[in-house]
C-alpha positions as CSV (number, residue, x, y, z in Angstrom):
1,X,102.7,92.8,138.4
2,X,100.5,92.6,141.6
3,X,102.6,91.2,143.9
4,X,101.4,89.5,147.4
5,X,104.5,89.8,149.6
6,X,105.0,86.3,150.3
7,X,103.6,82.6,150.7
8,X,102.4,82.8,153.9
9,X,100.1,80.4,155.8
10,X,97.2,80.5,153.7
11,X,96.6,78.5,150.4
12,X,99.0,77.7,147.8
13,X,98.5,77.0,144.7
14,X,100.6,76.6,141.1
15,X,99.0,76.8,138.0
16,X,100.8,75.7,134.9
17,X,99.4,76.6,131.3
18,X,101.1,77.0,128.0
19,X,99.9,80.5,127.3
20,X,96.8,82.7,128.6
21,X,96.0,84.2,125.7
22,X,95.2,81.9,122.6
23,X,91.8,80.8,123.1
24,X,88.3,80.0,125.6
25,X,90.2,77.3,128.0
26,X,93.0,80.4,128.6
27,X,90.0,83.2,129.0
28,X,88.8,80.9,131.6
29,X,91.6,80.2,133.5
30,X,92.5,84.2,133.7
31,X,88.5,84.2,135.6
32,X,89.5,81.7,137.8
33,X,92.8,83.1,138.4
34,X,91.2,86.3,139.6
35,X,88.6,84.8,141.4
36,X,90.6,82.1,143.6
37,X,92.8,85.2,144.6
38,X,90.0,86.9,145.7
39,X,89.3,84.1,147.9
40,X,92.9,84.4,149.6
41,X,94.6,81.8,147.6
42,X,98.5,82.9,146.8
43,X,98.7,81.6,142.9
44,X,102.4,81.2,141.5
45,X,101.8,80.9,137.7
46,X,104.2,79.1,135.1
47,X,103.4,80.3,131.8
48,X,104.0,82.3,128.4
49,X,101.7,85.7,128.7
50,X,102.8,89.8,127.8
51,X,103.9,92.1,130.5
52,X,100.0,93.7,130.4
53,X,98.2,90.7,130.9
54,X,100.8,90.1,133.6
55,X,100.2,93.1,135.7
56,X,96.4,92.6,135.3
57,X,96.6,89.3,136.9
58,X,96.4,89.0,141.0
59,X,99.6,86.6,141.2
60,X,102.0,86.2,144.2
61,X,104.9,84.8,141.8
62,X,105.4,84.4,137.7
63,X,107.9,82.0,135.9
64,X,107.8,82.2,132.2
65,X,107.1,79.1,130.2
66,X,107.9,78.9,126.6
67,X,105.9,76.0,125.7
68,X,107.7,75.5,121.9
69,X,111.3,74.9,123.8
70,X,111.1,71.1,124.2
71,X,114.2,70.6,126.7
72,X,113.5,74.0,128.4
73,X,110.1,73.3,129.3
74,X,110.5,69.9,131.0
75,X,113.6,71.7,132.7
76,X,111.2,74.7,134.5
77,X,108.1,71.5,135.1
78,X,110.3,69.7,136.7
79,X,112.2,72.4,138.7
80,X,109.0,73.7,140.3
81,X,107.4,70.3,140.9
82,X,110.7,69.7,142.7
83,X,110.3,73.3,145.1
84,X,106.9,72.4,145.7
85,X,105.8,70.4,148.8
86,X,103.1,67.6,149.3
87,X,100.3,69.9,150.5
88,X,100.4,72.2,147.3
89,X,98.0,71.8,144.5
90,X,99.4,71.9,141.4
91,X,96.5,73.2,138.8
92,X,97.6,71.9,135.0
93,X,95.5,73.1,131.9
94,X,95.1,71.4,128.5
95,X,96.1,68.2,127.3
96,X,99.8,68.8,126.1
97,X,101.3,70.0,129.9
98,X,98.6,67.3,130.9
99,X,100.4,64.1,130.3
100,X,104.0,66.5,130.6
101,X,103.3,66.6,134.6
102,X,101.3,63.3,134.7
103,X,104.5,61.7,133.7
104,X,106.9,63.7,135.5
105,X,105.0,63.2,138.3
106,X,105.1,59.3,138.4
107,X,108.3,60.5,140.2
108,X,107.5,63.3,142.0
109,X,104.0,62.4,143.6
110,X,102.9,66.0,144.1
111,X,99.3,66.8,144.3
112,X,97.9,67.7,140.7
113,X,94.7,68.4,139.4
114,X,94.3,68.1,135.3
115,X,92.2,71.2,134.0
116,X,90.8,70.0,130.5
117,X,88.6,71.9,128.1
118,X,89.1,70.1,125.1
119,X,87.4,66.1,123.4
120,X,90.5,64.2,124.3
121,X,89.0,61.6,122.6
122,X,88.0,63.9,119.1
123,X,90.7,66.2,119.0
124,X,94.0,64.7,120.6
125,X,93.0,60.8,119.7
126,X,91.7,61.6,116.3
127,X,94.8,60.4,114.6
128,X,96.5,57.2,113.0
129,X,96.4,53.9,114.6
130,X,100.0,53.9,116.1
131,X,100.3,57.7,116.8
132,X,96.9,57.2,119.2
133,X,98.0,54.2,120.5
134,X,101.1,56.6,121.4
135,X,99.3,59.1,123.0
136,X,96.8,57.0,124.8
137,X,99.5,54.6,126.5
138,X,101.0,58.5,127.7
139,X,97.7,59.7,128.7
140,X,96.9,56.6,131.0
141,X,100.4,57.0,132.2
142,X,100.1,60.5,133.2
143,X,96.1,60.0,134.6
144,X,97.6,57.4,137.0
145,X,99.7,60.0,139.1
146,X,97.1,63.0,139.1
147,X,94.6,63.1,141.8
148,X,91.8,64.3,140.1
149,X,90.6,65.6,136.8
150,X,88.1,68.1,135.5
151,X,86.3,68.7,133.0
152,X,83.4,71.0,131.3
153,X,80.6,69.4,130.8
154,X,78.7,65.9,131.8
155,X,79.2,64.1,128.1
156,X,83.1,64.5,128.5
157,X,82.5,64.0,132.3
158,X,81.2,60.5,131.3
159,X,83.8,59.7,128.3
160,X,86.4,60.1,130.0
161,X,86.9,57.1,132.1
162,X,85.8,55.1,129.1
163,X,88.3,56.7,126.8
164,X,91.2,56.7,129.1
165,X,90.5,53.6,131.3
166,X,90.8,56.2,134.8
167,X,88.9,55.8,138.1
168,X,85.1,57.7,137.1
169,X,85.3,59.5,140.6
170,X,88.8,61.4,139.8
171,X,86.6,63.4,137.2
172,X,84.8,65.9,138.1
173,X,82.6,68.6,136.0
174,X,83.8,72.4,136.6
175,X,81.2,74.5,133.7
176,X,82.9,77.1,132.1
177,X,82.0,80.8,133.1
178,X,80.2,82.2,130.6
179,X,79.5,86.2,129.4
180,X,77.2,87.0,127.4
181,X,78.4,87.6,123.7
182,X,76.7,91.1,123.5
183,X,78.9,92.3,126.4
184,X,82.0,91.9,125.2
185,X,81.5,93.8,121.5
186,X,82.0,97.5,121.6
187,X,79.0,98.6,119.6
188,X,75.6,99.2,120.8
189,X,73.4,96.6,118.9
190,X,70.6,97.2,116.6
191,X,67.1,95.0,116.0
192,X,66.2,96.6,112.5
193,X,64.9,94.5,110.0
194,X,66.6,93.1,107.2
195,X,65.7,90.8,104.4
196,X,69.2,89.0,104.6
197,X,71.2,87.3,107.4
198,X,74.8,88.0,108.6
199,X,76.9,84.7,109.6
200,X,79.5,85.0,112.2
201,X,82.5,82.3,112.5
202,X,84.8,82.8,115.6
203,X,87.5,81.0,116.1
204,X,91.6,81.3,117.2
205,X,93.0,81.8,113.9
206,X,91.9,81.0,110.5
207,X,93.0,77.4,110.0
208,X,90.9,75.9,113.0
209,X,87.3,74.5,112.7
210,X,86.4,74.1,108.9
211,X,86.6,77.3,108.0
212,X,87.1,77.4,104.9
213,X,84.0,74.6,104.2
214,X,81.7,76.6,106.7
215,X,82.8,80.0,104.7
216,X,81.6,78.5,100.8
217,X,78.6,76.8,102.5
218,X,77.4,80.2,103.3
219,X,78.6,81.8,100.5
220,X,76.4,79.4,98.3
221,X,73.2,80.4,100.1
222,X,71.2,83.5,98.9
223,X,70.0,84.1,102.6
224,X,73.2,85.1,103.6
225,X,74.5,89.0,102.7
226,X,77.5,89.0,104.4
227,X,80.2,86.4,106.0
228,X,82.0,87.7,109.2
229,X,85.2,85.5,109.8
230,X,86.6,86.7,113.5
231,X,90.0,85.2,113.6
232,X,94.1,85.4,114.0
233,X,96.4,85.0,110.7
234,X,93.6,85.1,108.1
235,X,96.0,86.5,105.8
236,X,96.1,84.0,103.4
237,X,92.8,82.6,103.7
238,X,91.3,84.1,100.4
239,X,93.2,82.6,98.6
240,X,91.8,79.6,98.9
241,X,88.3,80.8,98.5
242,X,86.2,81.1,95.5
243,X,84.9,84.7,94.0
244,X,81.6,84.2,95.5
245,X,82.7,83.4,99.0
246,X,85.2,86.4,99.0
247,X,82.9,89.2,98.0
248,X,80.4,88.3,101.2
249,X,83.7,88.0,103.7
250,X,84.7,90.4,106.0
251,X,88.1,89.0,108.0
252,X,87.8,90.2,111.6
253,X,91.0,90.1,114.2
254,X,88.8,90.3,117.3
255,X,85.6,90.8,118.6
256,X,86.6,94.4,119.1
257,X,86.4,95.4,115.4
258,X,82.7,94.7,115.1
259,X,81.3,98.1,114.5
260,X,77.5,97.2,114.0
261,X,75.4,94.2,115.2
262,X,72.2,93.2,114.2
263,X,70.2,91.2,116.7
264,X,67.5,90.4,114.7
265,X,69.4,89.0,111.1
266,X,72.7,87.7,112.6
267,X,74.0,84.1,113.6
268,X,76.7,82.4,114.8
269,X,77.7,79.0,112.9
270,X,79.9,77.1,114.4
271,X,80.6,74.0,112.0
272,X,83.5,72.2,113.7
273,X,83.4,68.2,114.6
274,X,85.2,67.9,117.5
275,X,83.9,70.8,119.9
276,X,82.6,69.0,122.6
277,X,82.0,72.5,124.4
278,X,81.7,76.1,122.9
279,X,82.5,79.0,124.9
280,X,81.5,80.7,121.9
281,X,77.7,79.1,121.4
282,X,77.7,79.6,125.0
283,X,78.1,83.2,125.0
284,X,75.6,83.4,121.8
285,X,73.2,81.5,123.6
286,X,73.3,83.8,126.7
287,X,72.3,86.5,124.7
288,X,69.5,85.2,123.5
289,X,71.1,85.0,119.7
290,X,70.6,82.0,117.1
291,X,73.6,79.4,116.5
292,X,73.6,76.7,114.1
293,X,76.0,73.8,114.8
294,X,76.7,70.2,114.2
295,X,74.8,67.6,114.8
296,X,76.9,64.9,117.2
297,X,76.1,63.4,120.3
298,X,78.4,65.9,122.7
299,X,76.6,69.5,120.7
300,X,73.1,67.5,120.6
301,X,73.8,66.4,124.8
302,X,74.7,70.2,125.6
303,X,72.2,72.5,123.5
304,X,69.4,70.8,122.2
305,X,67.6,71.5,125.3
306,X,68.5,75.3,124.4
307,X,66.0,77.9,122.8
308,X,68.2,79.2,119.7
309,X,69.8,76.3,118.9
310,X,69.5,74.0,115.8
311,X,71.7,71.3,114.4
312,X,72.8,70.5,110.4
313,X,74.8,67.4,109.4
314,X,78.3,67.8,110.2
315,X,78.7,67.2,106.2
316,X,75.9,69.8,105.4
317,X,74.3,70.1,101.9
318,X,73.3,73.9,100.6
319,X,69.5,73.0,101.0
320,X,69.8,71.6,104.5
321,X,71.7,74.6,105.5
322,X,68.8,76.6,104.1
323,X,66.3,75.1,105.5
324,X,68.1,75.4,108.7
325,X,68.0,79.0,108.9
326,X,64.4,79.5,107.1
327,X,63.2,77.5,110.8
328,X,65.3,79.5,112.8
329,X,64.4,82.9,111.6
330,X,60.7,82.0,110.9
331,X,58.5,84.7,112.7
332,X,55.8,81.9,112.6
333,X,58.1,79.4,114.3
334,X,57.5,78.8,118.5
335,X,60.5,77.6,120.1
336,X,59.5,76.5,123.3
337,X,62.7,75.1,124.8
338,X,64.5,77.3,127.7
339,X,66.5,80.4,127.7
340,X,70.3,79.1,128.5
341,X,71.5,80.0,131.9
342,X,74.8,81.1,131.9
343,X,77.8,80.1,134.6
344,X,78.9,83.0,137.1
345,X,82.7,82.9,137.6
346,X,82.3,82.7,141.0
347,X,80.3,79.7,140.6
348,X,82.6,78.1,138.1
349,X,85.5,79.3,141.0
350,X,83.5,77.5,143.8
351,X,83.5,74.6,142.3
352,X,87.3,74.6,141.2
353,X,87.5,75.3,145.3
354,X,85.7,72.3,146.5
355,X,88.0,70.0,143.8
356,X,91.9,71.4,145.5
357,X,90.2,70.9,148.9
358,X,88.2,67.5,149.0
């Protein structure tokens, strides 16, 4: 571990996440991590990461976190809200150790800032009548003690206070650094033509984000040769998939196992409903690649003004799937909207900057 020798005079800050390994929120914070340390803060992290990722990460303390251990993690919240004073911000990320400080600090009153990538209102909310009424009355509980909260993008900027019932001007948008997708795979891409298409899915693991729907959709369509799934414990996924869908499927653990890419007959469809931001399209989008997606308010609000973009129903039918990609891939077809700009992590760190400090 890279190890500052002590918390000295300059900034302080503790950063507590679950993991930093799952998924996009967890890449991010790693960025930021990196970047606020290159800007002299002294970061003590409380979380659940390997002995690699460890060393690689400019910290000046570690505690591990393991978030499954009910008692032990509100023991080791507690303890280090308790050790830290009033002038340290305390940096908590994702919804789950969210409303676990937010509560624990109706007691404490330390200085926290809530770090959330995720549709609260989609993704945590979207459950039975009593069990959200549950989790709301916890989430207004545990907004009440944090000083301010940030989010990704404007949409979930503005639904927020709505959603929750909090102050509008504790929430604050920090956009998510972005690389492009194209930088991160290890082969050199190609551009040669080809009369069928190549979908990608990307997700954590292969229970997440319809799947298994996106996976026969595609499989139905002649368009499509091949079916790339890039996910964790797939293992079982065939089962569950018809003949048809299995022999165009190719089950991918990372990014790192893509061994050719074609530039010019690939895209990425992301077919989940309650993605209010996508790393993922992101990173598509800043390499000037074609996504398909849902159409819902939060993906029409962040990409419609996007060249390579275009929406199906978020219950999509084989033909308007088809026609979907026949508009995307049409030679004849102008798409005059912009190129997407991508966040710098130092821009994204900036920002983070301005929130611990104001």
């Amino acid at each position: 571990m890279n190890t500052l020798n002590s918390f000295n005079n300059s900034k302080q800050l503790l950063i507590i996440v679950p993991d930093l390994v799952t998924g996009g929120g967890e890449r991010v914070t790693r960025e930021l991590i990196t970047e606020l340390a290159s800007q002299s803060y002294n970061i003590r992290l409380v979380s659940n990461l390997t002995n690699q990722l460890l060393s690689q990460l400019p910290l000046a303390s570690h505690r591990r976190l393991d978030w499954q251990r009910k008692i032990q993690r509100y023991k080791i919240v507690a303890s280090e809200l308790l050790r830290c004073d009033s002038h340290t911000n305390i940096l908590v990320v994702l919804t789950g150790p969210i409303i676990l400080v937010g509560l624990l600090n109706l007691i404490f009153g330390r200085s926290v800032i809530a770090y959330e990538h995720s549709d609260i209102e989609k993704l945590y909310l979207n459950s039975g009548k009593y069990k959200r009424k549950l989790r709301l009355l916890g989430l207004r509980a545990a907004f009440h003690s944090i000083r301010r909260v940030a989010v990704v993008s404007d949409y979930l900027c503005e639904r927020l206070p709505i959603v929750i019932g909090c102050d509008c001007k504790k929430v604050a948008v920090i956009r998510n650094p972005v690389q492009p997708f194209l930088q991160k795979i290890p082969c050199k891409p190609t551009s040669q033509t080809s009369t069928f298409l190549t979908a990608y899915i990307i997700g954590r693991n292969s229970q997440e984000k319809r799947h298994r729907e996106a996976i026969e959709l595609l499989a139905a369509s002649p368009l499509v040769e091949k079916i790339v799934l890039v996910a964790r414990e797939a293992t079982t996924l065939r089962e569950h998939l018809s003949y048809r869908a299995i022999s165009k499927l190719d089950i991918l653990e990372s990014l790192s196992e893509i061994s050719s890419f074609n530039t010019n007959k690939s895209f990425l469809f992301s077919y989940s409903i309650v993605e209010s931001y996508s790393l993922v399209i992101a990173e598509w989008l800043a390499s000037q690649l074609k996504v398909l997606t849902v159409d819902n308010e939060p993906m029409r609000r962040l990409w419609q003004h996007c060249h390579g973009s275009y929406f199906v129903p978020e219950i999509c039918s084989i033909g308007e799937l088809e026609t979907a990609l026949k508009h995307i891939f049409d030679d004849k077809h102008i798409d005059a909207r912009s190129f997407f700009e991508p966040t710098s992590t130092k821009s994204s760190g900036d920002d983070l900057i301005k929130l611990l400090t104001n």
